[in-house]
C-alpha positions in Angstrom: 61.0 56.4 -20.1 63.2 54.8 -22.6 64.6 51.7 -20.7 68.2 51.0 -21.5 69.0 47.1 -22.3 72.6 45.7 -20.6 73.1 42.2 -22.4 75.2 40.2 -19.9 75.9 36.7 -22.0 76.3 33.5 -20.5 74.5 34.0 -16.9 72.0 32.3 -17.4 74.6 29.4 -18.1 75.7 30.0 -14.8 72.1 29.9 -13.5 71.4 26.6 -15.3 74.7 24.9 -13.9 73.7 26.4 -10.1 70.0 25.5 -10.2 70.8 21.9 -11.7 73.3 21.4 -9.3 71.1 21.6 -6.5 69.0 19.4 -7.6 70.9 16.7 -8.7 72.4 16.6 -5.1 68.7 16.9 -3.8 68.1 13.6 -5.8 70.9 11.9 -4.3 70.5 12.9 -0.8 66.6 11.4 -1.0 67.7 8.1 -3.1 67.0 6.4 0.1 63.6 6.9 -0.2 63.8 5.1 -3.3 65.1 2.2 -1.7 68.5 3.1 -3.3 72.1 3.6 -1.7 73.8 7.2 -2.3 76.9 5.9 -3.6 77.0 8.5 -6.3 79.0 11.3 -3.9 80.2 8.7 -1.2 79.7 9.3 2.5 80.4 10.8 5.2 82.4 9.5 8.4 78.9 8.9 10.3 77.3 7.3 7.3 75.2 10.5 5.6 75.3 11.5 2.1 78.1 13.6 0.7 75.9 15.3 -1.7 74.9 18.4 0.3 78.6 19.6 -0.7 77.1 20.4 -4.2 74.0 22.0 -2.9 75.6 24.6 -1.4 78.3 25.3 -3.8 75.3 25.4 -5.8 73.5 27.7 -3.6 76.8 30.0 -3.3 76.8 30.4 -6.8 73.8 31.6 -7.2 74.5 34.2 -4.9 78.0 35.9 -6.3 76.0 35.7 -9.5 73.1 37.4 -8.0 75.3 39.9 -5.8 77.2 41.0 -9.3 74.0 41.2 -11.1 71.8 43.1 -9.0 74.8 45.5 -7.9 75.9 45.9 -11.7 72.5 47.1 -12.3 72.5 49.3 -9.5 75.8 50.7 -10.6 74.2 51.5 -14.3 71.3 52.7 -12.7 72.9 55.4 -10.3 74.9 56.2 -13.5 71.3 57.4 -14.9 69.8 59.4 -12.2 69.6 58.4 -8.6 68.7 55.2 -7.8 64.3 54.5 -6.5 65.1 52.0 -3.9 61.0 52.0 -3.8 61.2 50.6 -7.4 63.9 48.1 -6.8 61.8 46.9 -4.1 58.6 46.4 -6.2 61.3 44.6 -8.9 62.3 42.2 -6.1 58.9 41.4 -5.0 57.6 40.9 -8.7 60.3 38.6 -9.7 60.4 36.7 -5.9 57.2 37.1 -4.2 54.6 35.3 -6.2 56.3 32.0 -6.7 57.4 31.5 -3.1 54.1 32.2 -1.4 52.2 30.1 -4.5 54.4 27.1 -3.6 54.4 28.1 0.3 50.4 27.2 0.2 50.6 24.4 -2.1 53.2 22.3 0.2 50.7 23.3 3.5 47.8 22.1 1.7 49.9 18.7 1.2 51.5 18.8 4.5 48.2 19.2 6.3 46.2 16.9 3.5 48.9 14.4 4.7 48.5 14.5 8.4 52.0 15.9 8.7 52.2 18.8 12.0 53.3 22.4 11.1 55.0 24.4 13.4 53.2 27.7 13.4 56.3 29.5 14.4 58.3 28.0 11.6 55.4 29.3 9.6 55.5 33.0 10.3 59.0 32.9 9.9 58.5 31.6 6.5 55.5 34.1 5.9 58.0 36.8 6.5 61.2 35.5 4.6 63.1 34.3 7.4 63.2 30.5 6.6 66.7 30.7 7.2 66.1 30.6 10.9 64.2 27.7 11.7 67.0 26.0 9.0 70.1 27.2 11.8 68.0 25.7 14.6 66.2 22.5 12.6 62.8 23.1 12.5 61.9 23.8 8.9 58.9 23.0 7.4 58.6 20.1 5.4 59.6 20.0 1.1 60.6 24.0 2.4 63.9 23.4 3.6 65.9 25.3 0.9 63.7 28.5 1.2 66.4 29.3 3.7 68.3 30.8 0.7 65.6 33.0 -0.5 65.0 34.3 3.0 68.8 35.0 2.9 68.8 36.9 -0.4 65.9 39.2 0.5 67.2 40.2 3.9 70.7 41.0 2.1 68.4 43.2 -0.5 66.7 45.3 2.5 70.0 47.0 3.2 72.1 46.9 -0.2 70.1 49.4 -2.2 70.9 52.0 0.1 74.6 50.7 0.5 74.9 51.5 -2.9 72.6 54.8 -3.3 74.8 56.4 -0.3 78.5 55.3 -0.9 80.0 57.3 -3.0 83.8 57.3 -2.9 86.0 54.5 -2.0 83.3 51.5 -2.6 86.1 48.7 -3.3 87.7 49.4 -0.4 84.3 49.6 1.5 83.3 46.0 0.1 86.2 44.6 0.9 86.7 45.7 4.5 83.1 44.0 5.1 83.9 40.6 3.3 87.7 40.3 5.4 85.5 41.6 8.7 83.0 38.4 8.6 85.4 36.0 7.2 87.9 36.5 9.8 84.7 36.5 12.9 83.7 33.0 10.4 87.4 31.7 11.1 88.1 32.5 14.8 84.5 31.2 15.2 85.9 27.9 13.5 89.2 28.0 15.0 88.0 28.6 18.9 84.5 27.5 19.0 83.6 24.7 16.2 80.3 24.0 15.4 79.0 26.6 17.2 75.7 28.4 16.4 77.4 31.3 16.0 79.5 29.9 13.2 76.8 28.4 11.8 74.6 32.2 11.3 77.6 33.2 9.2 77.9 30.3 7.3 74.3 29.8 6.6 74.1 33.4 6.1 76.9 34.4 4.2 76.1 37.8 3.0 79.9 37.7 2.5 79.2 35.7 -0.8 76.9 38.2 -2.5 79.4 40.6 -1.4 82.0 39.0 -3.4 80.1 39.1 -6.4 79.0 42.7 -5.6 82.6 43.7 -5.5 83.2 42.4 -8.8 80.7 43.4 -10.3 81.7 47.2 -8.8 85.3 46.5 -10.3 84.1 45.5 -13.7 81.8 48.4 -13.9 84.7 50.9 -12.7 86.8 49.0 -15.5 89.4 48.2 -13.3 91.9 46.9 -15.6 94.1 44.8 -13.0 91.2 42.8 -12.3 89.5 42.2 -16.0 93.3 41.2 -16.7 93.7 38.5 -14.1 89.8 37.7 -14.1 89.6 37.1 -17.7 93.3 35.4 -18.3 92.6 32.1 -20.1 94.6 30.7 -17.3 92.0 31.9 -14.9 88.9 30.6 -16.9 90.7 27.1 -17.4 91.2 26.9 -13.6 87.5 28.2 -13.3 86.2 25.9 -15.4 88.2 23.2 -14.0 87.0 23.9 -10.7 83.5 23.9 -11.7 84.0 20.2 -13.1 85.6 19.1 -9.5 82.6 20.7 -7.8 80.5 18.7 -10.3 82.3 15.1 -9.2 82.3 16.0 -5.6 85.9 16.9 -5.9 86.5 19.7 -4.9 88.4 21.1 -2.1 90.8 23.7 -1.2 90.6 24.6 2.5 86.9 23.5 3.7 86.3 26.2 6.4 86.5 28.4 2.7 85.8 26.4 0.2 82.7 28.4 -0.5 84.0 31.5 -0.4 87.2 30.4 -3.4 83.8 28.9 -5.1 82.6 32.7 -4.7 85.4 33.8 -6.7 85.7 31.6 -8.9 81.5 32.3 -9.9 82.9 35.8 -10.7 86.0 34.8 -12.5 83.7 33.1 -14.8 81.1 35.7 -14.8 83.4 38.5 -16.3 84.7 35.5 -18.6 81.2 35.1 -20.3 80.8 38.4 -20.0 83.7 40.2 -21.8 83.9 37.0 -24.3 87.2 37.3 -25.6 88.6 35.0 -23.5 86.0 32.4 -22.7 86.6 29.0 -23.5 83.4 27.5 -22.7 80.6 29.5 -23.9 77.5 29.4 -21.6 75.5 31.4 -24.2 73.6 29.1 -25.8 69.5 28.1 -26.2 69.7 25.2 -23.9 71.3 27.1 -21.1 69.2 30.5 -21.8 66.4 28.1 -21.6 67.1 26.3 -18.3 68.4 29.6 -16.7 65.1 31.7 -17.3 63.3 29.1 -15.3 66.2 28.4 -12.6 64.0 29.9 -10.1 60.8 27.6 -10.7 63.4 25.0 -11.1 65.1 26.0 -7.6 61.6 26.6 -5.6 59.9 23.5 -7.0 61.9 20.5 -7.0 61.8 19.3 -3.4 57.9 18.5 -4.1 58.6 16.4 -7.4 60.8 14.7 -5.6 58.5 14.2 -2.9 55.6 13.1 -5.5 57.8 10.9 -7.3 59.0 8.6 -4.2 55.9 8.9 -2.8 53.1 8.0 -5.6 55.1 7.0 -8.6 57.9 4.5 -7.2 56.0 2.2 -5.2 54.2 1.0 -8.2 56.9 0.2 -9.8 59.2 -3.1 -9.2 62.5 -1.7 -10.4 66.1 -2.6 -9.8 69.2 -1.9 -10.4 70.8 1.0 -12.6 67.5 1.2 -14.7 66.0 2.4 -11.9 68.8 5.0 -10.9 68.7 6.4 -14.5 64.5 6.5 -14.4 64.5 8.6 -11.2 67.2 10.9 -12.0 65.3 11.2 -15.8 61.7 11.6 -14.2 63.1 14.3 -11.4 64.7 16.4 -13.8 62.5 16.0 -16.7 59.2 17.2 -14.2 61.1 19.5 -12.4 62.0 21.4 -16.1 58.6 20.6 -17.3 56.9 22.3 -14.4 59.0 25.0 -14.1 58.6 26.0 -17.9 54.6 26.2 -17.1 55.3 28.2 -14.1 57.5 30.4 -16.0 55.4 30.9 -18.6 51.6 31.0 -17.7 52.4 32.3 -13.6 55.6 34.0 -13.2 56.2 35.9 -16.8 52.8 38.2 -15.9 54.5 39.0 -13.1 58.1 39.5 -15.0 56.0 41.7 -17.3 54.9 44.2 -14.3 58.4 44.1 -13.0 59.7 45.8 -16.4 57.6 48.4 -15.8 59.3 49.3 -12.7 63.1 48.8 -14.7 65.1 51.5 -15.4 67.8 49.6 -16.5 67.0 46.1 -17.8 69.1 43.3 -18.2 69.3 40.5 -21.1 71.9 37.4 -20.1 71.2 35.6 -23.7 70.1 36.3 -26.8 67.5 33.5 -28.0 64.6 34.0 -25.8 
């Protein structure tokens, strides 16, 4: 089969700016254990570390990117001849499946090497990509905390194939109706019972985020010209952009019980800005960014243990002070988190990226250098 190539510039800019965001508020929240003070995104009113904020905004932009990619490619797809759910399957478990269990046994062999406990419950759940539960209740294993993401992904991916093999007509309005349906249960769950576990499931969950960038990724591909217009106004882009840079500084706030959901937006405003590149004024597609977004998932999966192995076999050697030692361990994260991830990239996961493409019948390209 002659497998048709859809060049999307710039996402994996978008890629790079999500993964890196995570872990530079990853850093910061575990400064402590580098006998440093988190002063970089202040604190909160009980004394924590601000820097989750950029996690999840990271976190949420990977997942409007991810919900217009993956539906976009859908969308072509169906155009083609009717979508194999069985083969976007085998895609998903190709590009997701070996990295996460490889790092899953690495971090047991540590934890257990280490004398730390496991919780065999938390384990299964982990085993069967539901990390996102023991995260809602607070019993995640160990350097695997932020698998809670990828458990959330690939439960939304079980049902959204079919969503989009079986509707047919009226898929906008379809979208829609599901995102306004869980963000008004989100906000009467704020408003009546705050804090609640319940509130917690959709805001942990938030299938509504991929939804958003499902939805524009249906509008751009039905080249709906009311929203290219407003999406890909200069305006837009410049408030995008400036948005970005707020979330960056720990800035940024509009209405916190949505502030993820406007950042959901916004990740598609700038995705159809990269993407129809008339308009962009920042271009993502570049070689450092194509680079750094190719490996965003190593980058994403394995950070938590460099961090780990840095505070916890390199440090304490060292008598450092001072700003030199803020710089070092920022430099030294990043630098083996990039490092490793490009190994992992290419001598684990690109074997596995080469079976996927077997399985593609329409492949996707977001820069043109690699």
């Amino acid at each position: 089969m002659n497998i048709k190539t859809t060049y999307l510039p710039g996402l994996n800019g978008l890629r790079a700016i999500a993964a890196l965001s995570v872990v530079f508020s990853h850093i910061t929240l575990e400064l402590q254990n580098f006998n440093l003070n988190s002063f970089l995104f202040g604190v909160t009113e009980n004394g924590t570390p601000k820097g989750l904020d950029l996690a999840n905004y990271g976190v949420t932009i990977f997942f409007a990117l991810s919900g217009f990619l993956i539906t976009f490619l859908l969308l072509k797809e169906k155009q083609i001849q009717e979508i194999s759910v069985k083969k976007f399957y085998i895609r998903r478990i190709l590009r997701i499946w070996p990295l996460y269990y490889l790092f899953l046994i690495i971090v047991l062999i540590i934890t257990i090497s280490s004398g730390m406990d496991i919780n065999l419950k938390s384990l299964i759940l982990y085993l069967f990509y539901l990390a996102n539960v023991p995260f809602i209740f607070g019993f995640s294993i160990p350097l695997l905390a932020h698998y809670w993401s990828l458990g959330v992904e690939e439960q939304f991916y079980l049902f959204w194939p079919w969503f989009i093999k079986k509707i047919n007509n009226k898929l906008i309005l379809t979208i829609s109706a599901i995102v306004i349906l869980i963000i008004g249960v989100k906000l009467t769950l704020h408003f009546s019972c705050p804090g609640s576990i319940a509130e917690r499931i959709i805001h942990i969950s938030r299938f509504h985020r991929m939804l958003v960038g499902a939805l524009g990724a249906v509008m751009y591909f039905q080249k709906s010209s009311f929203f290219i217009k407003i999406t890909d106004h200069k305006i837009t882009q410049a408030l995008s952009l400036s948005a970005v840079l707020l979330l960056l500084i720990n800035k940024f706030h509009v209405a916190s019980v949505l502030d993820n959901e406007i950042v959901a937006v916004i990740t598609v405003c700038l995705i159809v800005g990269q993407i129809n590149v008339s308009n962009r004024l920042l271009n993502f597609d570049n070689k450092v960014f194509d680079f750094l977004g190719k490996i965003s998932y190593g980058i994403y999966v394995i950070h938590p243990l460099v961090i780990y192995f840095l505070h916890k076999s390199i440090f304490p050697h060292f008598n450092l002070q001072g700003l030199a030692k803020y710089l070092i361990v920022y430099t030294l994260a990043f630098s083996l988190t990039i490092f490793i991830s490009y190994l992992s990239y290419q001598y684990f996961e690109k074997y596995f990226l080469n079976l996927k493409a077997k399985f593609s019948i329409v492949k996707s390209s977001g820069a043109k250098y690699f």
